[in-house]
C-alpha positions in Angstrom: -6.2 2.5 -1.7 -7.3 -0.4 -3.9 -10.9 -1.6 -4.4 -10.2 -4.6 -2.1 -9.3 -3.0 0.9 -12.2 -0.4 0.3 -14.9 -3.6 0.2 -12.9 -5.2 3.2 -13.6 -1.9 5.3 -17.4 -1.3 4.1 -17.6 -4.9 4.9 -16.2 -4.2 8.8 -18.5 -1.3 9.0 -21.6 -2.9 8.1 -20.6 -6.0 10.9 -19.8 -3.6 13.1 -23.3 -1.6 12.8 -25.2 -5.1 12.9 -23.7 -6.2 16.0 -24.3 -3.2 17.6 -27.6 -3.0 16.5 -28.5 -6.6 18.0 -26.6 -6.0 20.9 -28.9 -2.8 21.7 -31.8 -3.9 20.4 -32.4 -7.9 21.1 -36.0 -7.8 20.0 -34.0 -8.3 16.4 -33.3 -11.4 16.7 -36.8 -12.1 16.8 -38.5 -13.9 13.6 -37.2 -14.9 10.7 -35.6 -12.0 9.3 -34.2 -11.6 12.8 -32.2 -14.4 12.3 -30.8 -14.0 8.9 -29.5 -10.9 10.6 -27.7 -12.7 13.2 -26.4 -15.2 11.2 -25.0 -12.4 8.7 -23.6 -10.3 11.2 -22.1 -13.5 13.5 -20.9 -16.1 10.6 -21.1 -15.0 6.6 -19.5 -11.3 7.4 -16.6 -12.7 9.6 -16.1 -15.6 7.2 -16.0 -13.0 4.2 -13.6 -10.6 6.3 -11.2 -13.2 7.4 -10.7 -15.0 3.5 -10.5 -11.4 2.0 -8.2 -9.9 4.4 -6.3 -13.2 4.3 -5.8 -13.0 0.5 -5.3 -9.2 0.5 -2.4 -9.4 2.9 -0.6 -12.9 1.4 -0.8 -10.9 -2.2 0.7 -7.7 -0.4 3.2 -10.4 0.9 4.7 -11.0 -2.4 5.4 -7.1 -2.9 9.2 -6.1 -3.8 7.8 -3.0 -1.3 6.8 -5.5 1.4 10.3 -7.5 1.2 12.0 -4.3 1.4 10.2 -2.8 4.5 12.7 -5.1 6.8 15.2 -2.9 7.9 17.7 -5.5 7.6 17.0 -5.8 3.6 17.5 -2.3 2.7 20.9 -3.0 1.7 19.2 -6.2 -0.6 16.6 -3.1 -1.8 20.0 -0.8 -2.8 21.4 -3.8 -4.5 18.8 -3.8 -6.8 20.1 -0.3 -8.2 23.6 -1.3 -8.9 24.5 -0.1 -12.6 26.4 -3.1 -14.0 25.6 -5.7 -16.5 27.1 -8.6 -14.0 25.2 -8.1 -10.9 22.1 -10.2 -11.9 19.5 -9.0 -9.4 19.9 -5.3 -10.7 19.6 -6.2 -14.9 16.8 -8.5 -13.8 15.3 -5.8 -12.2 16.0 -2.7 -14.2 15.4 -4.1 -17.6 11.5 -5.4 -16.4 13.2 -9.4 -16.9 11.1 -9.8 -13.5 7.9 -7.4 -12.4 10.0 -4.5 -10.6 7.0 -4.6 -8.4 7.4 -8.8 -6.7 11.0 -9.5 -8.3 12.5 -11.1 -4.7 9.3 -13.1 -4.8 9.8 -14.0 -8.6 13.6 -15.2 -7.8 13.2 -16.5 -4.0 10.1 -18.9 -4.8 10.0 -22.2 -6.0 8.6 -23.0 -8.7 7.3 -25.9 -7.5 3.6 -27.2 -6.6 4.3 -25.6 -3.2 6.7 -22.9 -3.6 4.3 -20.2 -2.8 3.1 -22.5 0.4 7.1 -22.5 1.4 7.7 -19.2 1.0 4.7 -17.9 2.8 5.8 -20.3 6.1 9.3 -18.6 5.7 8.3 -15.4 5.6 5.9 -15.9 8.9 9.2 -17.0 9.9 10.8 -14.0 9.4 8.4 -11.8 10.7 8.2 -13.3 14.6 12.3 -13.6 14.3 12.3 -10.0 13.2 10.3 -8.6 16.0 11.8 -10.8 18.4 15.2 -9.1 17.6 17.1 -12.3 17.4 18.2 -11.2 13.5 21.6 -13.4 12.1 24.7 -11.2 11.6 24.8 -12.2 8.5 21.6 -13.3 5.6 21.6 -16.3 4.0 19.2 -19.0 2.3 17.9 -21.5 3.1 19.4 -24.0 0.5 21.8 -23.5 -2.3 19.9 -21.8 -4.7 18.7 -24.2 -7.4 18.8 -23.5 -11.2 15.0 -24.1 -11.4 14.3 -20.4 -10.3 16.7 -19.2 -13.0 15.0 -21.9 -15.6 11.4 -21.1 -14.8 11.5 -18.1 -17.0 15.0 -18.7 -19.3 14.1 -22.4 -20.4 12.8 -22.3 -23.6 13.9 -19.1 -24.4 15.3 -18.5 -27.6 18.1 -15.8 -26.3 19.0 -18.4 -23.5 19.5 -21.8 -25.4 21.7 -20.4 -28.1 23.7 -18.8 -26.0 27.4 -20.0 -26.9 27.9 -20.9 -23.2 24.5 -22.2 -22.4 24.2 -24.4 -25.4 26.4 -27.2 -24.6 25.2 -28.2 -20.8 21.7 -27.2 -21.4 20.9 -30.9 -19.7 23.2 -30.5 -16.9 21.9 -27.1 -15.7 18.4 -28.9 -16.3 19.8 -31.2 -13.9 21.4 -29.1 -11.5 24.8 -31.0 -12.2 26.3 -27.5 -12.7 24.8 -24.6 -11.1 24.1 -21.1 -12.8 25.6 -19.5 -10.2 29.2 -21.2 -11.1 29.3 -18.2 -14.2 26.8 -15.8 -12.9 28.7 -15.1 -9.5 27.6 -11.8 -8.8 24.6 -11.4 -7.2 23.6 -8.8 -4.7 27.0 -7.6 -3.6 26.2 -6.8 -0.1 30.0 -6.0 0.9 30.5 -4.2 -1.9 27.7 -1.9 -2.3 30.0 1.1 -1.0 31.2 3.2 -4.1 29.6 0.9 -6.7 27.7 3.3 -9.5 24.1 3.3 -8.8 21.4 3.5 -11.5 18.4 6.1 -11.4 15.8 7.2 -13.9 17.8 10.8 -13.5 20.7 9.3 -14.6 23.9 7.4 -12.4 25.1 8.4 -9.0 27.5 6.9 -7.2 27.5 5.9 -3.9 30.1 7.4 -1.3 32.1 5.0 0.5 
C-alpha cells in the first residue's frame, strides 16, 4: 500500500474518533476549542478525504492494471504480449516506448487541453455500462483514431522523421490527411490472438488455438 492511501485511512480514523467523540460527549462542543473540533471533524477532514481519495482513485484510473481488470479487456491485456515487430500495441509495450504501467492510457488519451477530462467521462462511462451488463458484442472507439496520439511522443523524434517512409508526408500525417494507421495496420489482433507466439520474460510460448 502506498503512502497515500495509508494518510487517507489515518485521516478516516481520526474523523471517525472525533465524531464519535462529539456525538457521546456534547459538552465538546463547548468553547472555543470545542468548536475548532467540530468544524475539523464536520468540514476540513471530509473536504481533505473527498479531494485525496478523488485524486487517488482518478491516478489509479490511468493504470494499464485498472484498464485490464474489465473482463471484457483481457483479450486487449493478452494482446499486449504478442511477439511480433508489426502488432504496435505489443513493441510499444514491451520495449518501454510507453510506461508498461498506464500504456492504454498513454495511447487512448488525447493529447489535448482536455484529453484527460474526456477520458475520465468515458471511462465513468464504462464502468455503469459494465455493471449494468449491457456490454457491445463487439469494442470499438469512439472516433477514428487520430495521428496526434501517435505524434505526441514520435514528432520530433529523430528515429521517426528520417524514416524513409515517414519523411516525405511528415505534413500530411501532421494533418491527419493520411492516417498512421494506413501502414501500421496491425494493432491489437483481437481475432487472431489464437496461436500467435506470445512473449514472456521466460522466454516465448505460444498460445493454443
Amino acid at each position: 500500500m502506498t503512502l497515500q492511501p495509508l494518510l487517507l485511512a489515518a485521516f478516516i480514523v481520526v474523523d471517525i474518533v472525533l465524531v464519535v467523540a462529539i456525538r457521546l460527549r456534547p459538552q465538546i462542543r463547548a468553547g472555543t476549542r470545542g468548536k475548532v473540533v467540530v468544524f475539523l471533524a464536520l468540514f476540513v477532514l471530509p473536504v481533505i478525504l473527498f479531494s485525496g481519495s478523488t485524486a487517488h482513485h482518478l491516478e489509479r484510473a490511468t493504470s494499464t492494471e485498472f484498464c485490464l481488470s474489465c473482463h471484457v479487456m483481457e483479450p486487449y491485456g493478452r494482446s499486449l504480449n504478442i511477439d511480433s515487430v508489426e502488432h504496435l500495441p505489443a513493441v510499444h509495450v514491451q520495449n518501454h516506448l510507453v510506461p508498461p504501467e498506464h500504456a492504454c492510457y498513454s495511447c487512448h488519451t488525447s493529447y489535448t487541453m482536455f484529453g484527460d477530462l474526456r477520458a475520465k467521462l468515458r471511462g465513468i462511462r464504462h464502468v455503469y455500462v459494465n455493471y449494468l451488463g449491457i456490454i457491445p458484442d463487439r469494442l470499438s472507439l469512439y472516433e477514428p483514431f487520430r495521428n496526434a496520439e501517435c505524434l505526441g511522443c514520435h514528432a520530433s523524434a529523430r528515429s521517426f522523421e528520417e524514416n524513409m517512409f515517414h519523411s516525405g508526408i511528415l505534413a500530411e500525417l501532421e494533418r491527419d490527411e493520411t492516417s498512421c494507421l494506413v501502414c501500421h495496420t496491425a494493432a491489437h489482433a483481437i481475432d487472431e490472438l489464437d496461436g500467435l507466439p506470445m512473449w514472456s520474460r521466460d522466454g516465448l510460448t505460444v498460445e493454443a488455438p
